[in-house]
C-alpha positions as CSV (number, residue, x, y, z in Angstrom):
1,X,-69.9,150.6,-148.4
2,X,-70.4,150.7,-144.3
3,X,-67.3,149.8,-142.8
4,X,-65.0,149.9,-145.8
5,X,-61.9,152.4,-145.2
6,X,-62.2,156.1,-147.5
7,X,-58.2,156.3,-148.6
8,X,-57.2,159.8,-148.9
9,X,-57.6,160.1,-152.9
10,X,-61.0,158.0,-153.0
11,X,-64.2,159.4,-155.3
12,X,-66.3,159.6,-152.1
13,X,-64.6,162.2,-150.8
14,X,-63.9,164.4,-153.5
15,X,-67.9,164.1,-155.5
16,X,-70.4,164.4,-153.5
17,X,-72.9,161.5,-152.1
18,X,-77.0,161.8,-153.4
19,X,-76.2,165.0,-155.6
20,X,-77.2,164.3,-159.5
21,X,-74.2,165.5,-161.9
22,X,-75.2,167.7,-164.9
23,X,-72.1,166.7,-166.7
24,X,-70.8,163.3,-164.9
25,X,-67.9,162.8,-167.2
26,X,-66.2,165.8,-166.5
27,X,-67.0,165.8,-162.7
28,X,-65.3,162.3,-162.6
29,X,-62.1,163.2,-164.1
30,X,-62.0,166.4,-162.3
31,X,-62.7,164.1,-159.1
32,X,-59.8,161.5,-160.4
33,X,-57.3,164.6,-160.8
34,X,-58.2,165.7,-157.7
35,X,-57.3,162.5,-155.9
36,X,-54.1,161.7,-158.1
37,X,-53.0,165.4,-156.7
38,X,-54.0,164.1,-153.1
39,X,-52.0,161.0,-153.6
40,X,-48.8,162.5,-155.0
41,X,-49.0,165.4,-151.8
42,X,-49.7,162.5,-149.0
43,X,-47.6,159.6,-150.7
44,X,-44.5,161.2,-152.1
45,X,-44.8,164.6,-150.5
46,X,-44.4,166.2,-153.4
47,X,-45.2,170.1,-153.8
48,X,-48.3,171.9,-155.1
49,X,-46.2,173.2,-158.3
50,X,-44.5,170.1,-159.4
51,X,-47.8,168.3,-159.4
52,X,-49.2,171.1,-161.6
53,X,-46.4,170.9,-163.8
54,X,-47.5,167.0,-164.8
């Protein structure tokens, strides 16, 4: 989307753009744990070990 705003936890950033997946299921949900980490680091500041530990 040209011009649209990449927030810190979105899919663009974390998978990568004209690659083909050989398992796209578990590339997206490592993607969307990825960005959930990103979020809980930016937005609440929380550490690296208590996001692990959910």
């Amino acid at each position: 989307m040209p011009g649209a705003e990449l927030r810190e936890a979105s899919a663009p950033l974390v998978l990568l753009q004209g690659v083909s997946l050989l398992h796209p299921e578990d590339a997206v949900f490592e993607a969307m744990l990825e960005g959930w980490g990103r979020q809980q680091r930016g937005g609440r500041r929380l550490q690296p070990d208590t996001i692990g530990d959910r």
